[in-house]
KOLSEGU-896266 format. One line per 2 residues: number of its first residue (from 0); their letters; for each residue x, y, z of N, C-alpha, C, O, CB. Coordinates in Angstrom, 1 decimal, decimal comma. Glycine has a CB too. Layout:
<rs>
NUM = a = X Y Z X Y Z X Y Z X Y Z X Y Z  ...
</rs>
This chain:
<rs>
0 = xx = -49,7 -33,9 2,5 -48,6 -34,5 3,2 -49,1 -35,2 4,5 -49,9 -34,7 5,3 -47,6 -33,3 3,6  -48,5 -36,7 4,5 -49,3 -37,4 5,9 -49,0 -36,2 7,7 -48,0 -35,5 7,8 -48,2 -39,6 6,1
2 = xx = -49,7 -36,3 8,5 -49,6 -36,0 9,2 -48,1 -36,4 10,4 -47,6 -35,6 11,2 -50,7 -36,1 9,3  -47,8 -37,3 10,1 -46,6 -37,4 11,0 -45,7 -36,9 10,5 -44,7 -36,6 11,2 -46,1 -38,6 11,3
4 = xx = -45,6 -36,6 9,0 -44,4 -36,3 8,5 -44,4 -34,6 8,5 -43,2 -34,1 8,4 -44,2 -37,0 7,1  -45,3 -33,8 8,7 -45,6 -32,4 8,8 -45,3 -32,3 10,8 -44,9 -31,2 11,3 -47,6 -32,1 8,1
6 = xx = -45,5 -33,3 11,5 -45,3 -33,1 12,9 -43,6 -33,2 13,1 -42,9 -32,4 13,8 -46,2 -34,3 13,8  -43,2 -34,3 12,4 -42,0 -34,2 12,1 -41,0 -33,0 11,8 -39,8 -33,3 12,0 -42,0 -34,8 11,5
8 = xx = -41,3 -32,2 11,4 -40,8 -31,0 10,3 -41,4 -30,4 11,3 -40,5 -29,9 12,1 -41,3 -30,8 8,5  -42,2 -30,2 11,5 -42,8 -29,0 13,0 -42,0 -29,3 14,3 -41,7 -28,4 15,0 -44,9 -29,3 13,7
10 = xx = -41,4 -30,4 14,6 -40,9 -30,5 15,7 -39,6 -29,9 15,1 -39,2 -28,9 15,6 -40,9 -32,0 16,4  -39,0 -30,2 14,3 -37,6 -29,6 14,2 -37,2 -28,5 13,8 -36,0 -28,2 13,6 -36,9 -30,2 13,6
12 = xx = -38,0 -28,0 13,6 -38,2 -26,1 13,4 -38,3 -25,8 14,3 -37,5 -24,9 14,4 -39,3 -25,4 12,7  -39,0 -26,0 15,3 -39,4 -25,8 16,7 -37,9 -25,8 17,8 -37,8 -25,0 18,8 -40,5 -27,2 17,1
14 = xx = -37,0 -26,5 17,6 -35,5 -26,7 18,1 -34,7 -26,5 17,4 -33,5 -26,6 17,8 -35,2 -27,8 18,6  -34,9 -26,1 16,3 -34,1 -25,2 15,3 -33,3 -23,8 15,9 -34,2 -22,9 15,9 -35,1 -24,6 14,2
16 = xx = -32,3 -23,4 16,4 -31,8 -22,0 16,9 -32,6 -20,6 15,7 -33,3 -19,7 16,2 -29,7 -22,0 16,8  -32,5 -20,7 14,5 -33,1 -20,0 13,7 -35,0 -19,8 14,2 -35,4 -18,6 14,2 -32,7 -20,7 12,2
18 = xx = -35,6 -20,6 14,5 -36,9 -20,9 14,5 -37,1 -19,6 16,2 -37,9 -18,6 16,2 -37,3 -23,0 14,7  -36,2 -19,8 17,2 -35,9 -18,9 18,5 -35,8 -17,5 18,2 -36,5 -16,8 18,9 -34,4 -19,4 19,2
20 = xx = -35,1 -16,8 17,1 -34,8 -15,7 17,1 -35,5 -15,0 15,9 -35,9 -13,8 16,0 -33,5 -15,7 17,1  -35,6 -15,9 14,8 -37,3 -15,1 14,3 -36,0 -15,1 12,6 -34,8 -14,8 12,5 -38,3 -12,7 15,5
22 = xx = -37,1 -15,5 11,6 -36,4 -15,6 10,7 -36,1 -14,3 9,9 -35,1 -14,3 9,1 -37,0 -16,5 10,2  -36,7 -13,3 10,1 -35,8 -12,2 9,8 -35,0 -11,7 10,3 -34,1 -11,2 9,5 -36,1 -11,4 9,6
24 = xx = -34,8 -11,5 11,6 -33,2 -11,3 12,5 -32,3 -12,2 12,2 -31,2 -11,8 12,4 -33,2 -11,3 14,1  -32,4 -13,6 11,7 -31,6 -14,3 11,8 -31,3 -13,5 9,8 -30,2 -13,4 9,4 -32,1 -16,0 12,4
26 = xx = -32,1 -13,2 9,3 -31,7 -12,5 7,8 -30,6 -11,7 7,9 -29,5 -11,8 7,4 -32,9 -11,5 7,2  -31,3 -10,4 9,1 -30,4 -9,5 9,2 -29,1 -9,3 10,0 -28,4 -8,4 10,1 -31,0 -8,7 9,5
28 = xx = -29,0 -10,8 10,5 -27,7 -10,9 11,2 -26,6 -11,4 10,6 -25,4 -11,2 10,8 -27,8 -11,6 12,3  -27,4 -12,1 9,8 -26,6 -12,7 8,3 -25,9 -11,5 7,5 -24,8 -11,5 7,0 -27,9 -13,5 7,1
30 = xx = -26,6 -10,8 7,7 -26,7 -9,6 6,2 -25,5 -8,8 7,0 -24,5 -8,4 6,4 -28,5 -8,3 5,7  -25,6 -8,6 8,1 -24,6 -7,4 8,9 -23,9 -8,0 8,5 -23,4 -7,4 7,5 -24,4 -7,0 10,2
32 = xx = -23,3 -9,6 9,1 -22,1 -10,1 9,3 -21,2 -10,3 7,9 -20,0 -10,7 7,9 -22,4 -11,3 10,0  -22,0 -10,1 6,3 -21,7 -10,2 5,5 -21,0 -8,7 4,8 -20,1 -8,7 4,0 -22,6 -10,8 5,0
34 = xx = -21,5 -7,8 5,3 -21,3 -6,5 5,0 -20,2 -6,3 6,0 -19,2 -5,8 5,4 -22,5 -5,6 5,2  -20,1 -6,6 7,8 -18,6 -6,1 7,9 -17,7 -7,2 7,3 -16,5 -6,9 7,5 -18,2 -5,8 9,6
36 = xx = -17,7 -7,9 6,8 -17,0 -8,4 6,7 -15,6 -8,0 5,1 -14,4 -7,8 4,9 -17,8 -9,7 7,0  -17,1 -7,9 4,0 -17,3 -7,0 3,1 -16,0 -5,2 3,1 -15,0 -4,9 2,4 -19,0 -6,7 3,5
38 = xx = -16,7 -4,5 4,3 -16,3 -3,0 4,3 -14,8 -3,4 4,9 -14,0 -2,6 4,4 -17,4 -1,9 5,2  -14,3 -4,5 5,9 -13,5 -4,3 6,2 -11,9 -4,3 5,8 -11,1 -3,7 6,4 -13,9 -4,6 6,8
40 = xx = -11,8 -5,0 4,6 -10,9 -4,3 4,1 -10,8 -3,1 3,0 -9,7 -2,6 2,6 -10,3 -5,1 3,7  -11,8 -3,0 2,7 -11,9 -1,6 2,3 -11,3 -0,4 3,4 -10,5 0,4 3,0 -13,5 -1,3 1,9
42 = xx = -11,8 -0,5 4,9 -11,3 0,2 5,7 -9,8 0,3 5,7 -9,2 1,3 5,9 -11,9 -0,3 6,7  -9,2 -1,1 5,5 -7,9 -1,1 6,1 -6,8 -0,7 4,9 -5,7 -0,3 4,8 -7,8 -2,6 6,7
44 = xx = -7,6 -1,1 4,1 -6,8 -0,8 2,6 -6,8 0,8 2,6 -5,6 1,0 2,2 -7,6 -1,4 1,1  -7,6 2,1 2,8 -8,1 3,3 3,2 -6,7 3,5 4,0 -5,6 3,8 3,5 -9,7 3,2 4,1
46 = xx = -6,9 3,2 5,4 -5,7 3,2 6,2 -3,8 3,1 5,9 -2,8 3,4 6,6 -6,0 2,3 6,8  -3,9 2,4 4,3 -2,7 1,8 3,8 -2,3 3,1 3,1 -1,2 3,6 3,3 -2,9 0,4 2,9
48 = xx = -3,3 3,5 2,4 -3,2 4,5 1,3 -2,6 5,9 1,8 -3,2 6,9 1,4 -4,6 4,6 0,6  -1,7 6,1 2,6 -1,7 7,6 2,9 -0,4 8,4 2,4 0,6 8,9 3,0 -1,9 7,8 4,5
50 = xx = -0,8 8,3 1,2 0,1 8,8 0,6 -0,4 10,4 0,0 -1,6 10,8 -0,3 0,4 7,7 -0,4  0,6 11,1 0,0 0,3 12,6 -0,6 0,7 12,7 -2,1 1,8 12,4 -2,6 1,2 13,8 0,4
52 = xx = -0,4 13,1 -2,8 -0,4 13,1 -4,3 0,8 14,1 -4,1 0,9 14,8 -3,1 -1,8 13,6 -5,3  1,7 14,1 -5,3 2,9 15,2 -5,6 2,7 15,4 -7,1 2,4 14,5 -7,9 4,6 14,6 -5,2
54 = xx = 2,8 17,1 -7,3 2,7 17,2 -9,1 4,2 17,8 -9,1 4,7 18,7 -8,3 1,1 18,5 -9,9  5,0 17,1 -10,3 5,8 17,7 -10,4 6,0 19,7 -11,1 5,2 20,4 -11,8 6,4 16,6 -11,0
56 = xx = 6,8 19,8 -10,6 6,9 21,4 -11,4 7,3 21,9 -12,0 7,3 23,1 -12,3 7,2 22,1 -11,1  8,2 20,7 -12,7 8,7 20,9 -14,1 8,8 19,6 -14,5 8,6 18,8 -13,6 10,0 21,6 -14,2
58 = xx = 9,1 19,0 -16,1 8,8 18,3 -17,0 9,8 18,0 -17,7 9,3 18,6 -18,6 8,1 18,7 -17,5  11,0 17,4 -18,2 11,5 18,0 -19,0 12,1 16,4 -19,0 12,7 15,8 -18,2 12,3 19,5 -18,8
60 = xx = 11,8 16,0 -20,6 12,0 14,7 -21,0 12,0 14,1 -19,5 11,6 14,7 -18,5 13,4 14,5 -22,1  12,7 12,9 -19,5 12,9 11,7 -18,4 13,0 12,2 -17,4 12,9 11,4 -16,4 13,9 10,8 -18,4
62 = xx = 13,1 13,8 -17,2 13,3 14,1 -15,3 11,9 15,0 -15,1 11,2 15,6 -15,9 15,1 15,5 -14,7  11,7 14,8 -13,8 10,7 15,7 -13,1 11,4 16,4 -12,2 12,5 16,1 -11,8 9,7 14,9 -12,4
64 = xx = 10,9 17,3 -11,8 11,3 18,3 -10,6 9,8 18,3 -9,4 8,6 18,3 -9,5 11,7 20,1 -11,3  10,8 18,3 -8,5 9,5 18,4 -7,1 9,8 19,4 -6,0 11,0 19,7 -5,7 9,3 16,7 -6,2
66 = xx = 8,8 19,8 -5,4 9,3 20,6 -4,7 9,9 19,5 -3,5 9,5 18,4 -3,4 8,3 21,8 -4,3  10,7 20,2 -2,8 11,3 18,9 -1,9 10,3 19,2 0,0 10,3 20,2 0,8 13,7 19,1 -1,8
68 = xx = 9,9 18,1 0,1 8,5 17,9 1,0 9,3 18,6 2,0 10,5 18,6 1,8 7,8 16,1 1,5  8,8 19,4 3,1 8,2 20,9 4,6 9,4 19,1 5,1 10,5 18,8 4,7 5,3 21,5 5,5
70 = xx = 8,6 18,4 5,9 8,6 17,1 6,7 8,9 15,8 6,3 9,1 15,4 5,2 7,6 16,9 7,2  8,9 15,2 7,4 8,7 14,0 7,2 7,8 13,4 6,2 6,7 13,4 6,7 8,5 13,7 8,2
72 = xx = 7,7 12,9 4,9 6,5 12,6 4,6 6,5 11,5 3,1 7,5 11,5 2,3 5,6 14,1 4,6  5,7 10,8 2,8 6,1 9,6 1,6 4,5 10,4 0,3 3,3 10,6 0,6 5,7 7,1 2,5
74 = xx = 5,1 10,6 -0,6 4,2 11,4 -1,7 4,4 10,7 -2,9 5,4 10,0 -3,2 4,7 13,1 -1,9  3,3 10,9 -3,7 3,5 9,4 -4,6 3,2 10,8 -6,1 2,6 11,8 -5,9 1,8 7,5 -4,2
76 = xx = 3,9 10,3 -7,5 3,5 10,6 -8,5 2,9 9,3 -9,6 3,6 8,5 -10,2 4,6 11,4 -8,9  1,6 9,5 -9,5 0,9 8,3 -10,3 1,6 8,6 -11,7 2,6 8,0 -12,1 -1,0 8,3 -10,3
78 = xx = 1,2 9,4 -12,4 1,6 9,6 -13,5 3,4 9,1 -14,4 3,6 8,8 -15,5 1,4 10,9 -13,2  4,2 9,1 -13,2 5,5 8,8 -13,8 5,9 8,0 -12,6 7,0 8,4 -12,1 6,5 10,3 -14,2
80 = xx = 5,2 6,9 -11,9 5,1 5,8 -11,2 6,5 6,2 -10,1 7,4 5,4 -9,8 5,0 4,4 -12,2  6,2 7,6 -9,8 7,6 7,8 -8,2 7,2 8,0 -7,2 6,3 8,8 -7,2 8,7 8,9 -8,1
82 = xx = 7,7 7,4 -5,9 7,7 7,7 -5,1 8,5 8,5 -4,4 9,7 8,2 -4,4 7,5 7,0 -4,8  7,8 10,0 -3,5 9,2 10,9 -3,6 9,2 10,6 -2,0 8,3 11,2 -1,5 9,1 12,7 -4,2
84 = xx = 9,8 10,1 -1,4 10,5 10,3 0,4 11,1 10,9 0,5 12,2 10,9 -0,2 11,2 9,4 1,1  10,7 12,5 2,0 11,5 12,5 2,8 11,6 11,7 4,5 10,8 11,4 5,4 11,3 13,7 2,8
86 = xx = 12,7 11,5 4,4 12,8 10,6 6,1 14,2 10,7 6,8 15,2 10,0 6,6 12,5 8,6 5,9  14,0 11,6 7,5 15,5 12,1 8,6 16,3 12,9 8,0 17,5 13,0 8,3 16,6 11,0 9,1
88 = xx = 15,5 13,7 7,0 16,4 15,0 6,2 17,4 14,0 5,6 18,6 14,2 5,8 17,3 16,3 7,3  17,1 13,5 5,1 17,1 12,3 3,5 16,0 12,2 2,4 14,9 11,6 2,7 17,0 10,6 3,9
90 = xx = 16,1 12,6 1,4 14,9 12,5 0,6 15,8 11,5 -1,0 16,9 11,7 -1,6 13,9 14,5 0,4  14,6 10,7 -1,1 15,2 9,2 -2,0 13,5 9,5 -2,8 12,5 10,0 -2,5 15,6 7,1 -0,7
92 = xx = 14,0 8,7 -4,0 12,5 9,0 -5,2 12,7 7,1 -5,7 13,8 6,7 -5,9 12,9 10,7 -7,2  11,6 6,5 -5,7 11,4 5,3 -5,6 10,7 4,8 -7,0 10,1 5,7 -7,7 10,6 5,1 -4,3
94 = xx = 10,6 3,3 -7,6 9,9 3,5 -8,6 8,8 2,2 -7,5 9,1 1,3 -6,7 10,7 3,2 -10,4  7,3 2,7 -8,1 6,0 2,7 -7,4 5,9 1,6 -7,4 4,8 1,2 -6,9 4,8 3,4 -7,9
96 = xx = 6,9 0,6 -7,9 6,5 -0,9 -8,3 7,3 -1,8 -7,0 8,1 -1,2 -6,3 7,2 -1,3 -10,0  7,0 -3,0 -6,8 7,7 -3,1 -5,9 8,7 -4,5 -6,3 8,2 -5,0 -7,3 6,8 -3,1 -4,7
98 = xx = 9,8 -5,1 -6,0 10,6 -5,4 -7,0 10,4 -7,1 -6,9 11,5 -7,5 -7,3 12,2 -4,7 -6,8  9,8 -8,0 -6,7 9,5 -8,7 -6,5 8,7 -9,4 -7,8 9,1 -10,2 -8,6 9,1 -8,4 -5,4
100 = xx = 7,6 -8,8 -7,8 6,7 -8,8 -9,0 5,8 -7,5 -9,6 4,8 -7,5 -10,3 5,8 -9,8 -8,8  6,5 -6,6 -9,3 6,3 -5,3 -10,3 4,5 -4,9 -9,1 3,6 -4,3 -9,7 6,1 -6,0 -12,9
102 = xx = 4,4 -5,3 -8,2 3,1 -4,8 -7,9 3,0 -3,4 -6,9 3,6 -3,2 -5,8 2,5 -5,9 -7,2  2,4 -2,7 -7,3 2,3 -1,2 -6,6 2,7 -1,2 -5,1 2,2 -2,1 -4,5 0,6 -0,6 -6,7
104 = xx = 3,2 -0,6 -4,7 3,3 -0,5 -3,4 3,2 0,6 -2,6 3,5 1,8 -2,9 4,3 -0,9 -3,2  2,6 -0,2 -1,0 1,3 0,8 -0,6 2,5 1,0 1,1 3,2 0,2 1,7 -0,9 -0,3 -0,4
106 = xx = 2,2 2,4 1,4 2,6 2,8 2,6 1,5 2,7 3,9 0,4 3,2 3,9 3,2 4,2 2,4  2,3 1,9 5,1 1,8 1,5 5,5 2,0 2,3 7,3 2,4 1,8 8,3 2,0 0,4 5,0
108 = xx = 1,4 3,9 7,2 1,4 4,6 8,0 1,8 4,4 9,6 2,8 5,0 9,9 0,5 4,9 7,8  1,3 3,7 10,4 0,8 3,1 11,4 2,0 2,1 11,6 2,5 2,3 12,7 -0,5 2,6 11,3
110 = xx = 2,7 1,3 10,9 4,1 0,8 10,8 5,3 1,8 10,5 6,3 1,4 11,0 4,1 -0,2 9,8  5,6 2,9 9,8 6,0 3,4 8,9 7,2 2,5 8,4 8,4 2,4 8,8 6,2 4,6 9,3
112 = xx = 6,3 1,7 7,2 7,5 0,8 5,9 6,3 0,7 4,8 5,1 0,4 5,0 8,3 -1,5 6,6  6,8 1,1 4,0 6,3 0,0 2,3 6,2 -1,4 2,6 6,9 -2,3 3,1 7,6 0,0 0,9
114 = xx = 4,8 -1,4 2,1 4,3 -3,1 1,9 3,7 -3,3 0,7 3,0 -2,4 0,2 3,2 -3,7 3,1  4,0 -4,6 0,1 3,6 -4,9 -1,3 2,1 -5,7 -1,1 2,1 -6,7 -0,3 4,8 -5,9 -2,2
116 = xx = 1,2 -5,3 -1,7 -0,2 -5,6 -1,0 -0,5 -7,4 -1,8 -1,6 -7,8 -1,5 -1,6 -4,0 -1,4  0,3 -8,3 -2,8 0,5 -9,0 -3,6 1,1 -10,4 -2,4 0,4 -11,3 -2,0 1,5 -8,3 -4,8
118 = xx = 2,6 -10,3 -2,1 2,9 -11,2 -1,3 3,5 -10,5 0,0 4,0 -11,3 0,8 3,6 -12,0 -2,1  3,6 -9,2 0,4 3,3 -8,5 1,7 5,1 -8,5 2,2 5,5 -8,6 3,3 1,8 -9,4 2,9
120 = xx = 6,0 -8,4 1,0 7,2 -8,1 1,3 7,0 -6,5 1,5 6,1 -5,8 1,0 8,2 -8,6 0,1  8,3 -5,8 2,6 7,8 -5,2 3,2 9,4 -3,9 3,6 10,5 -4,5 3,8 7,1 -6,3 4,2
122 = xx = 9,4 -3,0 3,6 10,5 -2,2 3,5 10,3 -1,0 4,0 9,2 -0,4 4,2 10,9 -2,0 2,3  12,0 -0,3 4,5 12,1 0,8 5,5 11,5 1,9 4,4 11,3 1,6 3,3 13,7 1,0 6,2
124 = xx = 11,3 3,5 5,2 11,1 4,3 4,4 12,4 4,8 3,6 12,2 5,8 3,0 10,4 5,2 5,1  13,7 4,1 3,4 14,9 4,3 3,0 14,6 3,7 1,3 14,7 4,2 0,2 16,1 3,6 4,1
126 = xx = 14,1 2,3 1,7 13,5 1,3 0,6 14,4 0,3 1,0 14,8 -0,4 0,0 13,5 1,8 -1,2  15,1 -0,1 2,4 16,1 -1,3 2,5 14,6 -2,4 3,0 13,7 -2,2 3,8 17,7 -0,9 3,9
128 = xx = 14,9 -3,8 2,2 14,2 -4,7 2,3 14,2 -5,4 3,6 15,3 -5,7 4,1 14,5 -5,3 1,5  13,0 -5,6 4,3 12,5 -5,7 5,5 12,5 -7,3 5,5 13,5 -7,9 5,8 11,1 -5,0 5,8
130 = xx = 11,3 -7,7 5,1 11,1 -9,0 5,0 10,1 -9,4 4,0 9,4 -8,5 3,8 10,7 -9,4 6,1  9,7 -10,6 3,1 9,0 -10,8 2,3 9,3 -11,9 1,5 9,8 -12,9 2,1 9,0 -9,9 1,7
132 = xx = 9,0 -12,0 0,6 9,3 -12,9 -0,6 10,8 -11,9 -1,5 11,9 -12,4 -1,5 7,4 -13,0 -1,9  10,6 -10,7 -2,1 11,1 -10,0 -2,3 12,9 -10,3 -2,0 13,1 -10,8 -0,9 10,3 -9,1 -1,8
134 = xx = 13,6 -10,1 -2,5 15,4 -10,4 -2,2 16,2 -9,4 -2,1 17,4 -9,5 -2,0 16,1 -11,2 -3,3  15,5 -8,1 -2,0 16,3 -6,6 -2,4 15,5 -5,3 -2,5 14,3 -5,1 -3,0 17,0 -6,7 -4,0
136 = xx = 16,1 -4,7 -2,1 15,0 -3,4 -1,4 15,0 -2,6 -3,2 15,6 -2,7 -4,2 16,0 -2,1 0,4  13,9 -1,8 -2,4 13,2 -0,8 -3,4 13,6 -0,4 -4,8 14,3 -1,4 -4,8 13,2 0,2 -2,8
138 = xx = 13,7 0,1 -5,7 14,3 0,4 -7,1 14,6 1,7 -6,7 13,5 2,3 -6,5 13,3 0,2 -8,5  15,7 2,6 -6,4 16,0 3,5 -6,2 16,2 4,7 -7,6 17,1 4,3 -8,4 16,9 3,2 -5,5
140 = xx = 15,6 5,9 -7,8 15,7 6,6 -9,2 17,0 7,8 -8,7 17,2 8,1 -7,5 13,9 7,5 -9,8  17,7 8,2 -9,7 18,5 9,1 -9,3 17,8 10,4 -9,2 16,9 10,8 -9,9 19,7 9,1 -10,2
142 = xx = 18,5 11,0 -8,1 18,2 12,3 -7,6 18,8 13,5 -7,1 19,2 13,5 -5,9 17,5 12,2 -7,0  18,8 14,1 -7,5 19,6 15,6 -7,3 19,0 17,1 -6,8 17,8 17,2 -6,9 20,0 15,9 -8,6
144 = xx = 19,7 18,2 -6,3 19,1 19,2 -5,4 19,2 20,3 -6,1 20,2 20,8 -6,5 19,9 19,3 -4,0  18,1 20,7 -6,3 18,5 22,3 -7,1 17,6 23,0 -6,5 16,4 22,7 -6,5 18,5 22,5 -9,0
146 = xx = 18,2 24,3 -5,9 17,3 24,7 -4,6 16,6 24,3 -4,1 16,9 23,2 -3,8 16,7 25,3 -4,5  15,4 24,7 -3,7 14,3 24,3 -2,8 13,6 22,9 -3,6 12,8 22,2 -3,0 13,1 25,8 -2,5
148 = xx = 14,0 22,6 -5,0 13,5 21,1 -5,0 14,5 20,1 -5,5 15,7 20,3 -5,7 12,2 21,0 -5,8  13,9 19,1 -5,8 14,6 17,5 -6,5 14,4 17,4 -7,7 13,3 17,5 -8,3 14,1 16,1 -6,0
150 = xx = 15,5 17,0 -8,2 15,4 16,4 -9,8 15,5 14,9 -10,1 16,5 14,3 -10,3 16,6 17,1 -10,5  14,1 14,5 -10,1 14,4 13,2 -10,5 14,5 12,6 -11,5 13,6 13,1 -12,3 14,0 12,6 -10,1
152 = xx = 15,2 11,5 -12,2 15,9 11,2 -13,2 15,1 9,7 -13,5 15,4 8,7 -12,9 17,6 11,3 -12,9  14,2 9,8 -14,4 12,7 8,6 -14,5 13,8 7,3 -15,3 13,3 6,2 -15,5 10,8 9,4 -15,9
154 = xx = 15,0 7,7 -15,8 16,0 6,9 -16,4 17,0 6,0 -16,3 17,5 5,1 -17,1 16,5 7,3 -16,8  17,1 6,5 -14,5 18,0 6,2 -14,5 17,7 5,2 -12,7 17,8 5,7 -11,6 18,8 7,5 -14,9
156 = xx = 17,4 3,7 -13,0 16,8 3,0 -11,7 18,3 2,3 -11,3 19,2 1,9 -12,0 15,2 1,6 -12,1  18,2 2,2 -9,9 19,1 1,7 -9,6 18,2 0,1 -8,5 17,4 0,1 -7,5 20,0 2,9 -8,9
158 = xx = 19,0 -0,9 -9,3 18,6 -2,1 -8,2 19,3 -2,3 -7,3 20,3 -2,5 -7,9 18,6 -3,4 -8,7  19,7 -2,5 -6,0 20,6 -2,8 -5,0 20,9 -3,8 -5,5 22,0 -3,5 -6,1 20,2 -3,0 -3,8
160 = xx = 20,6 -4,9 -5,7 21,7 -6,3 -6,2 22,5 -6,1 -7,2 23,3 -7,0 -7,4 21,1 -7,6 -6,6  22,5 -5,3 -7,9 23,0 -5,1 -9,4 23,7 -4,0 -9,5 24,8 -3,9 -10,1 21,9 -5,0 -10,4
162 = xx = 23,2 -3,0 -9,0 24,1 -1,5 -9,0 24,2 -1,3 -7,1 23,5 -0,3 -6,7 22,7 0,3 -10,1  24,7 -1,7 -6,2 25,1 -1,1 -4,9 25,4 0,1 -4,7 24,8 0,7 -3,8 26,0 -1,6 -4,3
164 = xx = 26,2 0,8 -5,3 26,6 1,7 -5,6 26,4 2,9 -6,3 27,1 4,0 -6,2 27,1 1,4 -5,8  25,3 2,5 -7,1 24,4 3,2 -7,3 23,4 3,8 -6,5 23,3 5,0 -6,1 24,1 2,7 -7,9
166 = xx = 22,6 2,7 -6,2 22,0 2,7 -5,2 21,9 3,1 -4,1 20,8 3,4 -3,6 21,9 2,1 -5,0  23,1 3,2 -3,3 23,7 3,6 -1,9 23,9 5,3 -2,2 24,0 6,0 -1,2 25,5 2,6 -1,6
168 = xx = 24,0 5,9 -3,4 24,5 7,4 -3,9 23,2 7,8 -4,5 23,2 9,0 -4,8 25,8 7,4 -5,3  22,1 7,3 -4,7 21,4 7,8 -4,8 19,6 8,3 -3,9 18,5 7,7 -3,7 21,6 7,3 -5,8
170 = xx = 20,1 9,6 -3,5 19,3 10,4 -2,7 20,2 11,6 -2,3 21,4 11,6 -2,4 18,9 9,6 -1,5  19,3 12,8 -1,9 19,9 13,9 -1,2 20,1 14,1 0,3 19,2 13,7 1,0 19,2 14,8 -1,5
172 = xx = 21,1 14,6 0,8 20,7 14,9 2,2 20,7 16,5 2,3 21,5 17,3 1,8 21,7 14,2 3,5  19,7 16,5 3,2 19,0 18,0 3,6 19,8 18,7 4,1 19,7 19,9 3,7 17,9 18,1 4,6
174 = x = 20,8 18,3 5,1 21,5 18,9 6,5 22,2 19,8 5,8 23,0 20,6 6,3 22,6 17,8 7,6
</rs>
């Protein structure tokens, strides 16, 4: 390689910012910045998820039984895709989907509302529609009180636009 053209290439390495800080820190600053960037919605998605697994306690064709939640609190059944809420000594059982485009929906502690992690429509812990893409709150399942727990009814969904009245009647109150 002629010499001017090697002086060339030496001068601009030389005023290069990378050439200043040393080419493996500039590796490992790379590498950090790729990794938080990486972990950080893993973090936040972590944060989304605080939901309390619920097993039901009985079985019996299309209904489940649950014990009905101590508190305040949003408990999810993967298995038969419900969500069981209590909120203000109201407890309502939800289907896990969110009604927009059928995508799981995640509780979002730190706000307390359901958010659809797809297009980030967004709802009270009642399941009344907040804001979103979404046109109508939560899919409400019927539910009933027999002592200390709930009977929910996996058959029987109520849409707010379609059944109001349904919808509006279905949940227990505690009081």
């Amino acid at each position: 390689m002629p010499d001017h053209i090697a002086g060339t290439q030496m001068d601009e390495c030389t005023a290069c910012p990378i050439a200043e800080i040393g080419r493996r820190r500039f590796i490992y600053n790379v590498l950090t910045g790729v990794a938080g960037v990486l972990l950080t919605p893993s973090l936040s998605r972590a944060s989304t998820l605080l939901l309390e697994n619920v097993t039901p306690v009985a079985s019996k064709g299309d209904q489940r039984t649950y014990p009905i939640p101590a508190a305040d609190s949003v408990q999810i059944d993967h298995d038969a895709d419900v969500i069981l809420v209590r909120w203000e000594n109201v407890v309502y059982a939800f289907n896990l989907s969110c009604p927009h485009q059928r995508t799981a929906l995640r509780w979002i502690d730190a706000d307390r509302h359901f958010q659809c992690p797809k297009h980030k429509s967004q709802y009270t812990p009642s399941g009344e529609f907040i804001k979103g893409r979404a046109t109508r709150g939560m899919d409400r399942l019927d539910i009933t009180k027999e002592g200390n727990n709930v009977v929910v009814n996996l058959d029987s969904m109520h849409r707010q636009d379609q059944d109001l009245a349904g919808w509006s009647s279905a949940m227990v109150h505690l009081t």
